[in-house]
LOKEDREN-370174 format. One line per field, with one value per residue (C-alpha): residue in three letters; residue number from 1; x, y, z. Coordinates in steps of 0.1 Angstrom, whole numbers. Example, Ala and Ser with C-alpha at 12.3 -4.5 7.8 and 13.67 -1.06 7.14 Angstrom:
LOKEDREN-370174
rest: c(ala, ser)
nr: c(1, 2)
east: c(123, 137)
north: c(-45, -11)
up: c(78, 71)
end
This chain:
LOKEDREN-370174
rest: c(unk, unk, unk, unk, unk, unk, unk, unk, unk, unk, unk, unk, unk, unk, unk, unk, unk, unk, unk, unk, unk, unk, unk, unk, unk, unk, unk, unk, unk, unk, unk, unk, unk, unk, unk, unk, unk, unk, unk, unk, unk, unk, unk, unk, unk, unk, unk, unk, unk, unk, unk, unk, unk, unk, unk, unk, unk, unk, unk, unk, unk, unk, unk, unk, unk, unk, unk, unk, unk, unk, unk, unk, unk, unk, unk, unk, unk, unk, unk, unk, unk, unk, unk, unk, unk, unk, unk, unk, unk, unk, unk, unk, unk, unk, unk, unk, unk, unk, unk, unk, unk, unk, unk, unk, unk, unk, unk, unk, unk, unk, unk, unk, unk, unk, unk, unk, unk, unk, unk, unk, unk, unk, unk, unk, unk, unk, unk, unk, unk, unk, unk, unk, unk, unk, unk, unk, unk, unk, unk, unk, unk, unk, unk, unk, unk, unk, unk, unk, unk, unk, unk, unk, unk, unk, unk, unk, unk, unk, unk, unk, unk, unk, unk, unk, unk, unk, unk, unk, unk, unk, unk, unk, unk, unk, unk, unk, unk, unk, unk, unk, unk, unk, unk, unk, unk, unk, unk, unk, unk, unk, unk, unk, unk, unk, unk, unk, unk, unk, unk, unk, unk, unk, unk, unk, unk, unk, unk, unk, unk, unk, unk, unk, unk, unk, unk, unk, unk, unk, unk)
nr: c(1, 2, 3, 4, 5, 6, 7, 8, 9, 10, 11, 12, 13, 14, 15, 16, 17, 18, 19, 20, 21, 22, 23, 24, 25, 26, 27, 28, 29, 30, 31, 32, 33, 34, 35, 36, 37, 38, 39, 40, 41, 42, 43, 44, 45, 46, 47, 48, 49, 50, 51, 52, 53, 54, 55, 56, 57, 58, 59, 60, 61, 62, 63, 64, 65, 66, 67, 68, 69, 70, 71, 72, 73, 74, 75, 76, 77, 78, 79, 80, 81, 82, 83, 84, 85, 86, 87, 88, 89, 90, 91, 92, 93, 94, 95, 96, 97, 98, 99, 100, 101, 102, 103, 104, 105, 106, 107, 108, 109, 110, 111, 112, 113, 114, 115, 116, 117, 118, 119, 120, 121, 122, 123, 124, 125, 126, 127, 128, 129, 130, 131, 132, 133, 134, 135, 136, 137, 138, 139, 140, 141, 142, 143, 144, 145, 146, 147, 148, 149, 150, 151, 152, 153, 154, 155, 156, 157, 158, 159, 160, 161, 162, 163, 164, 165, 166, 167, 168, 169, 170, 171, 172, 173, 174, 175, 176, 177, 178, 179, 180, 181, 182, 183, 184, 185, 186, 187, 188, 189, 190, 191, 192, 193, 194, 195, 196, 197, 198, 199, 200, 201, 202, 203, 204, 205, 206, 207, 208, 209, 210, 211, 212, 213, 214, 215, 216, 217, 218, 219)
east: c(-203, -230, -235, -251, -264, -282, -307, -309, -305, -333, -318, -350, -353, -334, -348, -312, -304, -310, -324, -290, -275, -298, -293, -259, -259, -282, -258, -228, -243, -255, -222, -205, -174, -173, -182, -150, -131, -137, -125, -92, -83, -84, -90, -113, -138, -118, -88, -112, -114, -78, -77, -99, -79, -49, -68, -74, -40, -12, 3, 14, 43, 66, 92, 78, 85, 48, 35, 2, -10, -40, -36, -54, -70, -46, -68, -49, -12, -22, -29, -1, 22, 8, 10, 48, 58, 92, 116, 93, 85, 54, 57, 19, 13, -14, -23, -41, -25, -23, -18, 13, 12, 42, 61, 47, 64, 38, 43, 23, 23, 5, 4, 3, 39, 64, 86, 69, 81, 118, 103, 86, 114, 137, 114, 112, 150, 146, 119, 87, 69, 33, 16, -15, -44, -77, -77, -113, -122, -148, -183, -206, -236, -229, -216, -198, -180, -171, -159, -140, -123, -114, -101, -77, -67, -58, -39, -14, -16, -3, 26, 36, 33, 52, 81, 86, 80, 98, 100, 69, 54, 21, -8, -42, -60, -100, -118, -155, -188, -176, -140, -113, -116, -105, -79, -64, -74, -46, -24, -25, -26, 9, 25, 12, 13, -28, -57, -87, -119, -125, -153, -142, -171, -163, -171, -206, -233, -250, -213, -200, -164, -143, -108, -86, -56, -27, 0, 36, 48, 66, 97)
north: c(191, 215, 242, 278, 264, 236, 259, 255, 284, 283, 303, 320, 314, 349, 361, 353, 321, 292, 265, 241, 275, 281, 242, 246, 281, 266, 234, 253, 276, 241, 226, 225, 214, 249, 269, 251, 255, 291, 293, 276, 293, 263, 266, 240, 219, 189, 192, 177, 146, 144, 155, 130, 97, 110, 106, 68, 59, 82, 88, 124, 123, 148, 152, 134, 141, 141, 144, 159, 156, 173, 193, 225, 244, 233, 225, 193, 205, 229, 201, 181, 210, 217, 179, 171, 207, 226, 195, 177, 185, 190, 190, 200, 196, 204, 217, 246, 273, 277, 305, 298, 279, 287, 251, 239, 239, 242, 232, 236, 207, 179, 145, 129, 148, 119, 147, 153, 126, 132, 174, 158, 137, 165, 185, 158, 154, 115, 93, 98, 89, 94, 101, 117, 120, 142, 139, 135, 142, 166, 151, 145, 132, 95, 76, 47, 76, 96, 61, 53, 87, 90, 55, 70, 98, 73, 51, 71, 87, 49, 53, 82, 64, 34, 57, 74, 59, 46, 13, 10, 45, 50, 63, 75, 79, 90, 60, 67, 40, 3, 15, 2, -23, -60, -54, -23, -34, -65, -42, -25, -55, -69, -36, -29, -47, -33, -16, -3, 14, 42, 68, 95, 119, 148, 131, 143, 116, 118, 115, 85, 87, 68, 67, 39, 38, 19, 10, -4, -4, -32, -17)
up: c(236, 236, 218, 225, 262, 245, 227, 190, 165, 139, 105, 83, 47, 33, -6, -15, 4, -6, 12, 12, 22, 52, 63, 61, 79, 108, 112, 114, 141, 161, 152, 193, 173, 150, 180, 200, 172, 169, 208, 202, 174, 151, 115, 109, 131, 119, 145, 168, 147, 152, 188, 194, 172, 193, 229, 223, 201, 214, 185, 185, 210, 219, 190, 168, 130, 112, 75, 68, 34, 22, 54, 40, 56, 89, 115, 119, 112, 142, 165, 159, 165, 197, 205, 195, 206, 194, 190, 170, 131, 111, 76, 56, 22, 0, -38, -22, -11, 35, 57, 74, 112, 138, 140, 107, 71, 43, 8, -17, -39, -55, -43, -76, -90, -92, -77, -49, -24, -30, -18, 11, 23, 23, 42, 70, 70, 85, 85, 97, 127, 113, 84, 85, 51, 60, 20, 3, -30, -42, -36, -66, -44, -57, -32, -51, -69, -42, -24, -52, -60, -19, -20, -50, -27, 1, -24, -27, 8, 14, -7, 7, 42, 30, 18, 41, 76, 102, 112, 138, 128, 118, 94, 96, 68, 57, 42, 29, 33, 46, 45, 30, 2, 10, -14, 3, 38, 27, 17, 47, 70, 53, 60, 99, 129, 138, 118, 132, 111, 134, 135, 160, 178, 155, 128, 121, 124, 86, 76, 54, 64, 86, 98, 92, 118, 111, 134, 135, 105, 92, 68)
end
């Protein structure tokens, strides 16, 4: 992609910007991935990531039943709506509050509420056939930390995933740095048939995160 004909905006210094703000103002209008975004109507420049996990592992068929957790602000709940169309299912679940998207439940909810995957499950009505985790936790500009508290996050993405998924379904989950610990990356490994570390285009290049894709599961 290429963004604005291939001629960079350069984004002045305002009296009441600061300079992170005017970095982050000039990479966002440089971003080809915000500008697409904007086209399609997606909420977020992350759908892309997505878009582009589901072009090399075809995992968003046509009636399929999928979990998105963490899914504010939607951008992937959108895509996988589009991609499993009206006799598939989308349920989208996040603590923060989201606009509603045509084909998609939302529930607001926290992953960490022991009643939450009894909510979930009921929402899905059968097992699903992928589970999906964009989820990261705030960064504190400490890299071990930020590893360790989006590992966390994709710990119990996991045991959603191992709940509630079909018997040769599959998960995608963010992983920060190296990826997943040998300890979780055995974990994995003993409950799927393949897993792949995957850094799709989208994924900006000064980025630490990665993807970790996970396929037939083993009930």
């Amino acid at each position: 992609m290429s963004g604005r004909g291939g001629r960079r905006v350069h984004v002045n210094t305002a009296r009441r910007r600061s300079a992170s703000s005017t970095r982050w103002l000039e990479r966002q209008l440089n971003d080809p991935y915000v500008q697409a975004a904007k086209s399609k109507g997606y909420r977020s420049r992350a759908a892309f990531k997505l878009t582009e996990l589901d072009q090399r592992f075809r995992l968003l068929k046509p009636g399929a039943r999928v979990l998105d957790l963490g899914a504010a602000p939607g951008g992937w709940s959108q895509v996988a709506a589009e991609r499993v169309g009206e006799s598939g299912r989308i349920v989208a679940a996040d603590i923060l509050p989201m606009e509603p998207i045509a084909g998609v439940e939302v529930i607001e909810c926290d992953l960490l509420d022991p009643a939450t995957p009894d909510l979930l499950k009921l929402a899905l009505g059968s097992k699903a056939d992928l589970v999906l985790s964009d989820m990261a936790a705030p960064t504190t500009g400490h890299r071990q930390t930020d590893h360790i508290r989006t590992l966390a996050l994709f710990e119990a993405a996991l045991d959603m995933a191992q709940d509630v998924l079909k018997p040769g379904g599959a998960f995608i989950g963010k992983v920060f740095q190296g990826g997943a610990t040998s300890e979780f990356l055995a974990r994995v490994r003993k409950m799927f048939a393949q897993v792949k570390h995957v850094k799709p285009p989208a994924s900006r290049s000064e980025s630490v995160e990665l993807y970790l894709v996970a396929t037939g599961f083993k009930k």
